[in-house]
C-alpha angles and dihedrals in degrees: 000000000000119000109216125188119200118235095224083054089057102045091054096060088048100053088050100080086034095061093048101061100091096036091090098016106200093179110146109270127184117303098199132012125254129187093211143355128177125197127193119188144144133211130210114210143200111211109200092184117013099184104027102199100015108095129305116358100264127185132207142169117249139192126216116180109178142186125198140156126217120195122190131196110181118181129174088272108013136054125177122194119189125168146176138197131173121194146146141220120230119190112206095200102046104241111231093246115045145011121309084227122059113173112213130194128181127197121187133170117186115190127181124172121184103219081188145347079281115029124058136165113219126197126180114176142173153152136194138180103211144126104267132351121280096239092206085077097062098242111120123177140172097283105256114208101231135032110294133159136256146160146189129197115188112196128185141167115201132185122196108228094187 
């Protein structure tokens, strides 16, 4: 006799533990509050396809200084979290479709407020207008040739049972 497992079956017991993962969300938050912090900083990268979709594969360095501002507010019950940064993205080899130079800008609030020692409601929220995605925050898309916006907003309400 042949065992058979529906797929349904399947993809059920592997979104369970899927779907739980925002319900408490135990991402890292501000640990002290700061009126105000500036950071200025600059990438070199290395581009392996410039234009994905558009012709041969072709690579090229780039060069993405930045600014941004981060201010923090942290209470017994409530932290807030907002931050800024302004960039841009110089290609150093000129990619065939597009502009050598992208700008790219980021806003983000993140808000969490502890109703009690157990139950707490969590925001995170940002959007951008850049080239392409910055990978490090979790958000990839299909790659867009050209500037365009997006923006993403995680919510969660979590209770501690133990």
């Amino acid at each position: 006799m042949k065992l058979k497992l529906p797929f349904w079956l399947l993809g059920l017991v592997a979104a369970g533990p899927l779907t739980a993962q925002s319900l408490y969300d135990v991402g890292t938050e501000a640990q002290e509050s700061m009126p105000l912090k500036w950071v200025v900083g600059a990438n070199l990268v290395y581009d392996d396809n410039v234009s994905p979709g558009f012709g041969p594969k072709e690579d090229s360095l780039a060069f993405n200084p930045y600014v941004g501002a981060t201010f923090v507010s942290i209470t017994p019950q409530t932290t807030w979290d907002v931050y800024a940064r302004v960039g841009c993205i110089y290609y150093f080899d000129e990619p065939p479709v597009g502009d050598d130079f992208s700008s790219q800008s980021r806003a983000g609030v993140n808000f969490v407020h502890r109703f009690s020692e157990r139950l707490r409601f969590s925001s995170r929220n940002f959007i951008a207008y850049e080239l392409e995605p910055d990978y490090s925050y979790g958000y990839a898309s299909s790659r867009v040739v050209g500037e365009y916006f997006y923006w993403s907003t995680d919510n969660s309400l979590g209770y501690r049972w133990t």
